[in-house]
MARVEXPA-139125 format. One line per 10 residues: for each residue x, y, z of C-alpha. Coordinates in steps of 0.1 Angstrom, whole numbers. Example, Ala and Ser with C-alpha at 12.3 -4.5 7.8 and 13.67 -1.06 7.14 Angstrom:
REM MARVEXPA-139125
123,-45,78 ~ 137,-11,71
This chain:
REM MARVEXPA-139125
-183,-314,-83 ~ -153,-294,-88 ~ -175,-260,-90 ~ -183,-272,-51 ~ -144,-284,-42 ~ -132,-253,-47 ~ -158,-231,-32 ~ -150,-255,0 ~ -114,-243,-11 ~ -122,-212,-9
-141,-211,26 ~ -118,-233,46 ~ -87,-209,34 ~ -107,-176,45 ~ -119,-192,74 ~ -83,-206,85 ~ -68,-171,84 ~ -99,-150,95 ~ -97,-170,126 ~ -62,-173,131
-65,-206,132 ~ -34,-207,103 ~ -10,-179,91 ~ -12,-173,55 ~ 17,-187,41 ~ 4,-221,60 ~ -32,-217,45 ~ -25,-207,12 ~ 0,-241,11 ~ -21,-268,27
-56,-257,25 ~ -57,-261,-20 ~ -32,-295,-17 ~ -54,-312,5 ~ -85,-302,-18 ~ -64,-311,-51 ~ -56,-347,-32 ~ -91,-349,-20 ~ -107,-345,-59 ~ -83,-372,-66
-60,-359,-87 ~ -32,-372,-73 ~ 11,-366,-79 ~ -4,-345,-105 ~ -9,-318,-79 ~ 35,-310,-78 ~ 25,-302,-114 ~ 5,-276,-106 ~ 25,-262,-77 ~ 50,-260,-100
36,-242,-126 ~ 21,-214,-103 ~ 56,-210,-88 ~ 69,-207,-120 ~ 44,-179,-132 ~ 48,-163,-94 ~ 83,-159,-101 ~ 90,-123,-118 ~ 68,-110,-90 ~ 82,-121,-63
122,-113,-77 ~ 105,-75,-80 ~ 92,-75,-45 ~ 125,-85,-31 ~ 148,-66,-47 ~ 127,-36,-51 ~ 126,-37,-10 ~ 164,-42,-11 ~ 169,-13,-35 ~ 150,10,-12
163,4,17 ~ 196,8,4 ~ 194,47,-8 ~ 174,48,25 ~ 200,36,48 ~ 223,61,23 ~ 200,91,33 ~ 186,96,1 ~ 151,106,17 ~ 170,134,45
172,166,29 ~ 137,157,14 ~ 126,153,48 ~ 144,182,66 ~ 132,202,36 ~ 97,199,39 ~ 98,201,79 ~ 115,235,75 ~ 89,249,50 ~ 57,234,69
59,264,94 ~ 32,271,116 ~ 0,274,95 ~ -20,244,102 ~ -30,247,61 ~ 6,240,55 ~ 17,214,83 ~ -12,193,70 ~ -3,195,37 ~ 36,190,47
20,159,68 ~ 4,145,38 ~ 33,154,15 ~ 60,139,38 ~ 40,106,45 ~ 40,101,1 ~ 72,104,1 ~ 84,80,30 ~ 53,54,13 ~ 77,54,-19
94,23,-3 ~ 60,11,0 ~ 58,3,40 ~ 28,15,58 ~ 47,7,90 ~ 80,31,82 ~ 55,55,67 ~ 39,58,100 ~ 70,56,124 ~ 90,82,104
62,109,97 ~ 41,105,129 ~ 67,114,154 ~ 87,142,131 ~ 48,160,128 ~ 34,154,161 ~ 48,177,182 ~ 38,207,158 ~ -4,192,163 ~ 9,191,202
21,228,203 ~ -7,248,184 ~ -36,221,194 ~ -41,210,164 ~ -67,180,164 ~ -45,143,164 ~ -71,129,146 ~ -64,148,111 ~ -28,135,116 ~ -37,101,114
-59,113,85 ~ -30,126,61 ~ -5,100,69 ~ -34,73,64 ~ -46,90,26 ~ -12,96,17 ~ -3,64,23 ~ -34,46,10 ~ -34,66,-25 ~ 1,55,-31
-4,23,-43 ~ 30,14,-67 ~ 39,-17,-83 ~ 56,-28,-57 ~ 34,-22,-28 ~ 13,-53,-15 ~ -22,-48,-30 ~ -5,-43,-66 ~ 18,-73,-62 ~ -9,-95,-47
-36,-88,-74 ~ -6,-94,-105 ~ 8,-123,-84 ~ -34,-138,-81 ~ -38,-134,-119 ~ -4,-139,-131 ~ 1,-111,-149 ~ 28,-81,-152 ~ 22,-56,-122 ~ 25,-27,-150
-5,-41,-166 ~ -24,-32,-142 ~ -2,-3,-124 ~ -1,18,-158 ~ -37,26,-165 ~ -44,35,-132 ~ -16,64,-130 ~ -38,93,-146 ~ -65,77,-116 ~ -36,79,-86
-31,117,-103 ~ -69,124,-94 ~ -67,106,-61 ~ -35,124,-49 ~ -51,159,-59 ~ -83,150,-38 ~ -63,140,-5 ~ -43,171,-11 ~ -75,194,-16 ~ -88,173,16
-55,183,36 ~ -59,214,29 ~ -94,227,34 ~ -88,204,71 ~ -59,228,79 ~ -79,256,68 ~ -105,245,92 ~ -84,241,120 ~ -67,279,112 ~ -102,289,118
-110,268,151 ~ -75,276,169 ~ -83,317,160 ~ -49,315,137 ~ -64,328,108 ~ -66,359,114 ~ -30,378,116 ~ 1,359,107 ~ 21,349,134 ~ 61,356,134
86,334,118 ~ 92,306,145 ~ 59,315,170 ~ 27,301,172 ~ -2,302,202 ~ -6,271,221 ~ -39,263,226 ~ -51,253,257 ~ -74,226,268 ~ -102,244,261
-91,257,231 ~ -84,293,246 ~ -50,305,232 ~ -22,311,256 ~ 10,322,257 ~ 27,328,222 ~ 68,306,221 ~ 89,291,196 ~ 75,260,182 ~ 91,236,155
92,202,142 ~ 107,177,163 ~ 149,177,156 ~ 157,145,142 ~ 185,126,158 ~ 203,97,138 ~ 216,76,158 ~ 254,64,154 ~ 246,35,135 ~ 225,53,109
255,83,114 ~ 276,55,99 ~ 258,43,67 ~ 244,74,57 ~ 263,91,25 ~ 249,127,20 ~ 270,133,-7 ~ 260,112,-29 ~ 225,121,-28 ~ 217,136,-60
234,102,-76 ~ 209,82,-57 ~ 178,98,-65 ~ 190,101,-102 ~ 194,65,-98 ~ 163,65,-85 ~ 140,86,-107 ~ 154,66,-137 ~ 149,32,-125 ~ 114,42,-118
108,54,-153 ~ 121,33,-174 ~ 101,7,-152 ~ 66,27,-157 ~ 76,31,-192 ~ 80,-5,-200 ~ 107,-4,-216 ~ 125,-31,-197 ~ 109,-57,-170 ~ 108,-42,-134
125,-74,-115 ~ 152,-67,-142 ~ 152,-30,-134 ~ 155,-34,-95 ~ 180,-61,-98 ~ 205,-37,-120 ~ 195,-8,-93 ~ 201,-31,-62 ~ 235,-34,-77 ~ 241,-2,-84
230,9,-58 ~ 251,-11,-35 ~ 283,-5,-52 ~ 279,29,-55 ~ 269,37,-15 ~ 292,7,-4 ~ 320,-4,-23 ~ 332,-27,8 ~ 320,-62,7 ~ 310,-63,40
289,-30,44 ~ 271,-42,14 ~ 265,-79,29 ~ 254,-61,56 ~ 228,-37,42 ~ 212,-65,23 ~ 214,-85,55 ~ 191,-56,73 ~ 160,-59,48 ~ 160,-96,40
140,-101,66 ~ 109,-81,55 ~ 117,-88,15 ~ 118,-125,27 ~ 82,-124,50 ~ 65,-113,16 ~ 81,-134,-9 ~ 71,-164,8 ~ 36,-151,9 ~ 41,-148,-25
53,-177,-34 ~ 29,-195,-11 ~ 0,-182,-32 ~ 17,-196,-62 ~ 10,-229,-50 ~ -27,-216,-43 ~ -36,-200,-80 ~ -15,-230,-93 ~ -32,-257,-78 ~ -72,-237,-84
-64,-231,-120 ~ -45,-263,-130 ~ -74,-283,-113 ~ -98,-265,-135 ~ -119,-257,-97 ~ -115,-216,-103 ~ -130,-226,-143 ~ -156,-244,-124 ~ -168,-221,-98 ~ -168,-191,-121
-190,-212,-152 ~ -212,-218,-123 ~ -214,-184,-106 ~ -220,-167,-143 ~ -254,-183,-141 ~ -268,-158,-114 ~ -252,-129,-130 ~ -275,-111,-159 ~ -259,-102,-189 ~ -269,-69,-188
-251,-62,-155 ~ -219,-78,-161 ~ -203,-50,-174 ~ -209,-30,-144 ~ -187,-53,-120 ~ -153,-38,-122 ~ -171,-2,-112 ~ -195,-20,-83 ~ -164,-33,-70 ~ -141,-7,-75
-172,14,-48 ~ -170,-17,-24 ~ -132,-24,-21 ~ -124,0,3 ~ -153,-11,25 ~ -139,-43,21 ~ -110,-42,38 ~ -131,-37,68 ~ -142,-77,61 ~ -114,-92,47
-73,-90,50 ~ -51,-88,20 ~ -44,-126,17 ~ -75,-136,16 ~ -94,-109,-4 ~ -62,-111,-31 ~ -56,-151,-32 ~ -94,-159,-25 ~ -120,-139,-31 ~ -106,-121,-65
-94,-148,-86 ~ -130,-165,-79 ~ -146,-123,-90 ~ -122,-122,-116 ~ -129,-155,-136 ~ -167,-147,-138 ~ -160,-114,-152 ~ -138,-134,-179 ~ -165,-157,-185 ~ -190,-128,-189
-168,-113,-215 ~ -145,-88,-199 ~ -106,-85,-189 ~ -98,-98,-154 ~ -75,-70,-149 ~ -101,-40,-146 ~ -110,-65,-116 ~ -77,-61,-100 ~ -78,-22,-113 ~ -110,-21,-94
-99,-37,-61 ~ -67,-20,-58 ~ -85,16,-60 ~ -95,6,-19 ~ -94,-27,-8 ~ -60,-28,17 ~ -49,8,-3 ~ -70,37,12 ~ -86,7,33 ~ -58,-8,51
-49,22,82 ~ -84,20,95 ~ -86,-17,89 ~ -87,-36,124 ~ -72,-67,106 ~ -39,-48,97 ~ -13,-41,127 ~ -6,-6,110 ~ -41,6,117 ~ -27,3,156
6,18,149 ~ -13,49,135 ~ -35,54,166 ~ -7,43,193 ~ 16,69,178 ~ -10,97,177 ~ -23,91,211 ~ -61,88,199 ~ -88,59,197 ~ -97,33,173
-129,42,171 ~ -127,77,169 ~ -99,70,143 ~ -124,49,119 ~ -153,73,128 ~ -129,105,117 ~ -113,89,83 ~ -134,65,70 ~ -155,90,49 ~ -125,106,38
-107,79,27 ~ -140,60,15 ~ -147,90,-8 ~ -111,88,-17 ~ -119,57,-33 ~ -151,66,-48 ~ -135,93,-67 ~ -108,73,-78 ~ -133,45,-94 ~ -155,76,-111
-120,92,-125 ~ -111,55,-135 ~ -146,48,-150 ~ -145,83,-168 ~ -108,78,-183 ~ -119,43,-195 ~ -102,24,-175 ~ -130,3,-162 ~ -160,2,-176 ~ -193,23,-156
């Protein structure tokens, strides 16, 4: 009975936000109360709630203060020279704007955004794929595997997956660094070997061109005249004029490379690290009262959105594990699993997650489909976390900017000027291969078993 309650559970919550017919935060609330009051149990159910709040909580004070933290030495113009930098070394070798492209888009990903990945690298990189012809679809490409590969504790497959199996986000972030290693050096080989491709299709390959000058190319590839060409200027506008503190950048990326390390390293709890570099942070860049009200005040919104997702799914994994249904589903699902292939399932799913995220959109794959995955595996023996390991290697990581259930997928092709379908047509085997050779390197390190 309850193996069958929560399956309904299950269904009814991916169904309500498949369809649209609820948002998230509204599913993942009403859609497991209902079922708890419906298998009787009751006031007992604020018991549960409770509880999965309670174990949701150091994740969701690392989300929000980790976005907070961010934007702050953002706003402060921590990420400027970095940016200027790389624009001004790119040139106008295609081999080195797409690897300056793929470069660029990692870095602005730190923050972990898709959406300010996109807006900020897109437009500064564009114009040089404009001037010397390069194809607009290998654009979308780098910023797409850059920002797919970079999957940090505080981006939202990581703190979905610890948040679904209440667990520390390093727990399952840790292992998988040597794997992101292997997965960054394959996007960067793949950048590469595209730029090299495109030097050879645009007839650039063969003499250097002058500092500053590059053939455009015209629409039927022929090269034209030979002119100037650069990255687009940036332009700050006043407001960003006014909060941005150049000279205190090397403070804030010190700040920055040690509250990231000291996180990795374990040493002390991440909500604790970006709480003490939050305040830092703010009193360092803006000692006034009111500037610092007023940079928290300009990224509450988005650390707010996902918090309450967050917590939301609390009340979800709260109500499915207190009620014993998640227990029930997986004793019943181990029955049509052989023994002999149970150790395989972290490494099966690790190959499927990226085509996942072509079926299913973070919520539900995170909150519904792998707490349900994860508890078999358990039952058959093995640790839930190589299942969140496995997903995070390409469902809504590599999967998510060709996914046509995430709005960034449409920011990606709106700001390159190119289709959807030739989008998903072009990356798809590069970023599914991505994945694939992340879940071999992760299978070969021991990470997940093969």
């Amino acid at each position: 009975m309850l193996a069958l309650l929560g399956l309904a559970t299950i269904v009814v919550l991916l169904a309500a936000i498949m369809t649209n017919r609820m948002s998230p935060l509204v599913a993942l609330i009403a859609v497991p109360i209902i079922a708890a009051l419906a298998g009787g149990f009751g006031l007992e159910t604020s018991k549960f709630i409770i509880a999965g709040i309670r174990s949701i909580a150091p994740t969701a004070g690392m989300f929000v203060f980790a976005i907070i933290f961010f934007g702050v030495v953002t706003d402060a113009g921590m990420m400027d020279p970095i940016i200027d930098r790389i624009l001004r070394v790119v040139g106008t070798r295609p081999a080195r704007i797409t690897m300056g492209t793929t470069l660029l888009a990692l870095l602005i990903h730190l923050d972990g955004s898709g959406a300010v990945c996109f807006l900020i690298t897109i437009p500064a990189m564009l114009p040089l794929y404009d001037r010397l012809g390069m194809d607009k679809r290998i654009l979308a490409l780098c910023v797409s595997m850059a920002a797919g590969v970079n999957f940090l504790p505080w981006t939202g497959p990581m703190i979905r997956s610890a948040a679904a199996l209440k667990v520390p986000v390093t727990d399952i972030f840790n292992p998988l660094i040597a794997v992101q290693g292997v997965g960054l050096l394959f996007i960067f080989t793949v950048a590469f070997l595209l730029g090299k491709r495109e030097e050879r299709r645009l007839g650039l390959s063969s003499r250097p061109l002058a500092a500053g000058q590059a053939r455009s190319v015209g629409a039927m590839g022929a090269p034209e005249a030979e002119g100037p060409v650069g990255p687009a200027p940036r332009v700050l506008t006043p407001e960003q004029i006014r909060i941005r503190r150049p000279k205190l950048f090397w403070v804030n990326l010190i700040l920055t490379a040690v509250i990231m390390a000291v996180m990795i390293e374990g040493a002390v709890d991440p909500v604790v690290m970006f709480m003490v570099g939050t305040v830092l942070a703010l009193m360092i860049n803006y000692p006034d009262v009111k500037m610092q009200k007023e940079r928290v005040d300009a990224h509450a919104k988005a650390a707010l959105m996902m918090v309450s997702i967050l917590l939301a799914a609390g009340v979800f994994t709260g109500i499915m594990t207190g009620t014993k249904m998640l227990t029930a589903m997986a004793q019943s699902a181990v029955a049509f699993v052989p023994p002999e292939m149970a150790q395989h399932v972290p490494f099966a799913l690790g190959i499927l997650s990226m085509p996942l995220s072509l079926l299913f959109d973070p919520d539900s794959y995170y909150f519904g489909m792998m707490p349900v995955i994860a508890e078999v595996y358990k039952t058959l023996g093995g640790d839930p976390i190589q299942i969140a390991q496995a997903s995070v290697l390409g469902q809504m990581t590599v999967g998510f900017p060709v996914s046509p259930l995430t709005p960034a997928t449409f920011l990606v092709v709106g700001l390159c000027g190119i289709g959807l379908g030739e989008h998903q047509k072009f990356s798809i085997p590069y970023l599914f291969a991505a994945s694939v050779v992340m879940t071999v390197a992760a299978a070969i390190l021991g990470v997940i078993p093969f």
